[in-house]
N, C-alpha and C positions, 0 to 999 in steps of 0.2 A: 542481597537476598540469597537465599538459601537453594540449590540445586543436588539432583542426586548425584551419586560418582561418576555418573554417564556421562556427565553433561558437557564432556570435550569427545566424544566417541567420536564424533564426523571430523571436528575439526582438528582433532590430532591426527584422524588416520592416515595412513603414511601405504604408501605406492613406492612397486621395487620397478623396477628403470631397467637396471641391465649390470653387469657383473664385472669387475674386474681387477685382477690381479689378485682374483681369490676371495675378494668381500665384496659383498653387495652391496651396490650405491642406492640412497632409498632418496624418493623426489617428495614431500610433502603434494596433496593434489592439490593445490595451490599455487603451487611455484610457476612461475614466470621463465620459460629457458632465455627469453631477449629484454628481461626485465632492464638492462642499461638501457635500451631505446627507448625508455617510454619516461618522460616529465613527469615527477610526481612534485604536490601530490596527485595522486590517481586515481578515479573509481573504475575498477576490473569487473568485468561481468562474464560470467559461466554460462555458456548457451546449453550445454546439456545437463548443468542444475538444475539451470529456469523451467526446460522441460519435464527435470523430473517433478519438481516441484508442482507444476501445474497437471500432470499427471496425480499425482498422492491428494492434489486439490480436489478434483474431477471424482476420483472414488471415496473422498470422505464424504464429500454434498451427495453423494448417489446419483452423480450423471450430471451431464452436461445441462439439461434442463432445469436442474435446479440453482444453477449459477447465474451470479453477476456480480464479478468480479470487480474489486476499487481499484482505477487505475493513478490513484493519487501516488502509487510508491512509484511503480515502475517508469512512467513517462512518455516510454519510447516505443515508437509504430511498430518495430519488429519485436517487442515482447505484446503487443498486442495482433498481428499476424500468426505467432505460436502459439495461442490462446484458442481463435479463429480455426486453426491449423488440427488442434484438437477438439473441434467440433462446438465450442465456446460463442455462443450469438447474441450475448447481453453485457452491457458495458456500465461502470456506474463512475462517475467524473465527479471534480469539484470546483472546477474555471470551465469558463468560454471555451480560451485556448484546449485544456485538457480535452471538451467534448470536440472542437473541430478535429482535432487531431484523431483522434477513434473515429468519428465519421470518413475521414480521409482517409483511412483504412478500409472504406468498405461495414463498417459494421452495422446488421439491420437496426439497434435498439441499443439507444443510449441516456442513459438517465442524468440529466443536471443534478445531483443530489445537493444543491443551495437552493437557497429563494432564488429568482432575476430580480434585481432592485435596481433602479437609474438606466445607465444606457446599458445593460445587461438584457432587459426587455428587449431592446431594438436587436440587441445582438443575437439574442435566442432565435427571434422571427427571421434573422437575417442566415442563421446556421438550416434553418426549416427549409429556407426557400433554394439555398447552396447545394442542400447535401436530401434531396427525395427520394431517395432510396434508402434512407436511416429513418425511422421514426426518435422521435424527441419528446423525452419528458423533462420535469422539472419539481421541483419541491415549494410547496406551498404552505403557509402556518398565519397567515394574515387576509384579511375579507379583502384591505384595501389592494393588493397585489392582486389578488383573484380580479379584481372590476378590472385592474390593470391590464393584466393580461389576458382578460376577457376582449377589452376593445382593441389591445393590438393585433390578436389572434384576427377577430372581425374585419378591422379595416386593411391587413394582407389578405382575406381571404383564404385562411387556413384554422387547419382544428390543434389545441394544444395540448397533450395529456398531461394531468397533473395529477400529483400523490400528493396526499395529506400528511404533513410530517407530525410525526407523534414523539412528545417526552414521555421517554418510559423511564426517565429516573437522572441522564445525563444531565439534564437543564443545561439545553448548552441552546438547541433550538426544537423547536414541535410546540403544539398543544396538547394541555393532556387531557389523555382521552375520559370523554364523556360527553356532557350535553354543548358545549360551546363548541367541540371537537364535530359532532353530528351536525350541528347547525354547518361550520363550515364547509363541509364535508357536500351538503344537501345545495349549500351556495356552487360549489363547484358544476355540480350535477344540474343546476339548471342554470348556467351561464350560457352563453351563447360563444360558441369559437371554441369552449373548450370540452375535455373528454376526463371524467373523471377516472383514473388509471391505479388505484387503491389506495393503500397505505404504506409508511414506510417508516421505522420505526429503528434508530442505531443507538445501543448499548454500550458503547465505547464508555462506559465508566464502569463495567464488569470484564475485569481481568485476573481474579483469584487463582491462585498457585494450583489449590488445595480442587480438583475437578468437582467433587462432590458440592463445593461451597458455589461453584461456578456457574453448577447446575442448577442450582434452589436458586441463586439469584439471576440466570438467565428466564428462569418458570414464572418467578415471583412478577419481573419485571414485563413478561411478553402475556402474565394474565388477563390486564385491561385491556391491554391493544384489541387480542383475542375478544374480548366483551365487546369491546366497540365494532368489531366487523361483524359478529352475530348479529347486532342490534342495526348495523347500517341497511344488510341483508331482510334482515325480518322484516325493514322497515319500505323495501322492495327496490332501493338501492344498488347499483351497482358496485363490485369489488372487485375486480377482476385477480391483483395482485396485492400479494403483502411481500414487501421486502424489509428484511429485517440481518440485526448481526453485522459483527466484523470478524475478521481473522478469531481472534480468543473463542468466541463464541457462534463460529458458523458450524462445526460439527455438531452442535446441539439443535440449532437450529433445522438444519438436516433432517434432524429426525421425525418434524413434522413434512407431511408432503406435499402442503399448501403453502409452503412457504419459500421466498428465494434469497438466497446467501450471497453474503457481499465482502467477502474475504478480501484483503489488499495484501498486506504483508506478505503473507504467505508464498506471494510471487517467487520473493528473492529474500525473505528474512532477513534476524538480524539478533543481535546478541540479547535486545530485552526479551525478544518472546523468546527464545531459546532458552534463557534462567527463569523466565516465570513460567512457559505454558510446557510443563514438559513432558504432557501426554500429546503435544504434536510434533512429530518426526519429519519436521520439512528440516532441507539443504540450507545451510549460507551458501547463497548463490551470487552474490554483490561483495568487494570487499574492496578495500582500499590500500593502496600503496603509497607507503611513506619511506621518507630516509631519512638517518640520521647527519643532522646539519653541525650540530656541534656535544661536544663530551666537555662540559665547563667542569667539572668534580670528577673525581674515581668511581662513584657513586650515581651519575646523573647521564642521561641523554637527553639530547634536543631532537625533535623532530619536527619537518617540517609538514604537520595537522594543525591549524590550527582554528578557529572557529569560522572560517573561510571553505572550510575542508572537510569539517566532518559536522555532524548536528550537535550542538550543543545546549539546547533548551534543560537538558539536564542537569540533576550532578553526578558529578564522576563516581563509575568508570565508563567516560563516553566513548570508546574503543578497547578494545584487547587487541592486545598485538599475539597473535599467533606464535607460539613458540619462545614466549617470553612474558606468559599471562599471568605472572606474581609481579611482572612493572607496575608502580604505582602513580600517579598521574600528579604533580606537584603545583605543576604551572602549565596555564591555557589561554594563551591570547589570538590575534588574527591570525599568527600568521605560523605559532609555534607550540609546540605543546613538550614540554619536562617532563620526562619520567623517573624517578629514583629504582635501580635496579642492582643488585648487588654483583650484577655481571655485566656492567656496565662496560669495561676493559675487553669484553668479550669484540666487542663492536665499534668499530674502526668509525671514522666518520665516514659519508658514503654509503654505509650498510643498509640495504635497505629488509623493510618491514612490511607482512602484510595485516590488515588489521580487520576484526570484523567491529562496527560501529555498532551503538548501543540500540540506535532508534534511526533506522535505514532511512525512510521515507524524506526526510528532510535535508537528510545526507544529499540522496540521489537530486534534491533542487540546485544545490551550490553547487553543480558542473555542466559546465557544457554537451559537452561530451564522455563517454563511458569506452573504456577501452574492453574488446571483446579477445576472450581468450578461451583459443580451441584446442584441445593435445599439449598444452605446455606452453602453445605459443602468441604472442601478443598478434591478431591478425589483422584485426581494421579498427575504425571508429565509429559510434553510433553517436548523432546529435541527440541532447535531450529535449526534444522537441516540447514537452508539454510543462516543461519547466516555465516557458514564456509565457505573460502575461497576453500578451495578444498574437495571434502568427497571421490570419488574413482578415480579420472579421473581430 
């Protein structure tokens, strides 16, 4: 797809170091000064990206209160204590594990944004009764789960908030809204054990280039929803909350002030939203380090990314390698990924690469760990905790 000329301005910019012998040495703000010490491949994380990022997040939503942020990209308890840190009190998850993990941080208000289905129910009730000092919601789009978690809710002796999830066009999960939608909605409201907590409504099938195209179908799509709280309200109903939006479309969303935004990417980006969304000005804050394993052609590197290492649900180009973003991507397997680059000869084997991935979020599950990098240099490790399908619970 198509980008303006800008579209490398961060990641090409280049930082001066210090002088000598008369010419100036320039550091890419990238570079790694103990990049030998560290195994790749690698996921590198910027802690004063992350921060800025989640700063430029903070002033496009209009304040901390309008957030709730998806913690499906980032994982890790200390990018959600930075969050916390800047004034951040709402969390939106998509596993057990992911929501215990933000609870274990301390955070008041945390949304299950799936159904509970099977032993998920037990486990929702079993996160309620761990962590009393979070409130807990979850996502609902079926009567039968509602009785469900109506009687689990009752026989712990606790209250459950749920949101009504709504297709506003994704058909991926919700009902849509109107009278099926009210009924369940109404089922909610007089269950017993539970607390009907509003609506919540995600767009992740509107990602247009083009802002103005983004806009009409963010309006188009968020019209019914809006009909249906009118009418839940008129009907003397409670709504306390609409959550709605992802990263593409949380600045729009924004702009109504009854509404709360559920940005993820945004955290730490990554190369797809950066060539499609390019009226938003967030950091590559995440990237990955690779080396070159072998040089089979004049023309060819190996490197060792290979769908073990970086997300590849896509099709290429599922990384850019910084500093070498006319490599074209040849071959992709677990454990290796070919580039054909006409400056191949340039690059010893050993060399290594850093690379920003096409679609982070999936990236950041395939690692254990993230290496953190402050002033140039590699300084500790962070586990990626919310990677796991289960951690206590």
């Amino acid at each position: 797809m198509g980008r303006p000329a800008h579209r490398h301005r961060d990641v090409e910019r280049r930082e001066l170091r210090q002088v000598a012998g008369g010419q100036e040495k320039v550091k890419e703000w990238y570079g790694v000064s103990n990049a030998d010490e560290i195994p790749s491949p690698a996921l590198l994380v910027y802690p004063d990206r992350v921060e800025d990022n989640i700063r430029r997040m903070i002033r496009l939503a209009g304040g901390v209160a309008r957030l709730r942020p998806h913690m499906k990209t980032t994982k890790l308890p200390e990018v959600i204590r930075m969050q916390m840190d800047q004034g951040i009190t709402k969390f939106k998850c998509a596993t057990i594990a992911e929501t215990e993990m933000v609870a274990a941080c301390r955070a008041p208000d945390v949304l299950l944004a799936y159904q509970p289905v099977g032993p998920n129910v037990a486990r929702l009730i079993q996160l309620a009764r761990t962590f009393p000092q979070t409130r807990f919601s979850a996502l609902v789009d079926d009567e039968g789960t509602i009785c469900t978690l109506s009687s689990a809710a009752v026989r712990a002796g606790l209250t459950l908030d749920l949101f009504l999830d709504l297709d506003c066009g994704m058909h991926r999960t919700g009902v849509t809204p109107g009278p099926r939608a009210l009924e369940l909605y109404r089922r909610i409201v007089g269950s017993p054990g539970l607390n009907a907590a509003g609506l919540h409504a995600y767009d992740g099938h509107i990602h247009d280039t083009d802002l103005a195209v983004r806009t009409r179908a963010c309006e188009d799509a968020l019209a019914p929803v809006l009909a249906l709280r009118n009418e839940l309200v008129d009907a003397g109903l409670p709504v306390p909350a609409l959550v709605a939006g992802g990263t593409p479309t949380f600045p729009l969303h924004a702009r109504r002030a009854d509404v709360e935004c559920s940005p993820g990417t945004a955290v730490f980006w990554d190369l797809g939203y950066r060539t499609t969304l390019p009226d938003l000005d967030f950091l590559p804050a995440v990237l990955l380090l690779t080396r070159v394993i072998s040089r089979p052609a004049t023309n060819l590197l190996c490197l060792d990314l290979g769908h073990k290492a970086v997300a590849s649900e896509v099709p290429h180009p599922r990384v850019e390698l910084l500093g070498l973003p006319q490599a074209k991507a040849v071959g992709h397997s677990e454990e290796h990924l070919s580039v054909e680059t006409d400056r191949a000869r340039e690059f010893p084997v050993g060399s290594c690469f850093y690379a920003i991935p096409w679609h982070i979020c999936p990236t950041v599950a395939l690692h254990n760990e993230v290496v953190v990098v402050r002033n140039g240099r590699a300084e500790e490790r962070w586990q990626v905790v919310g990677r796991a399908r289960t951690i206590s619970i």
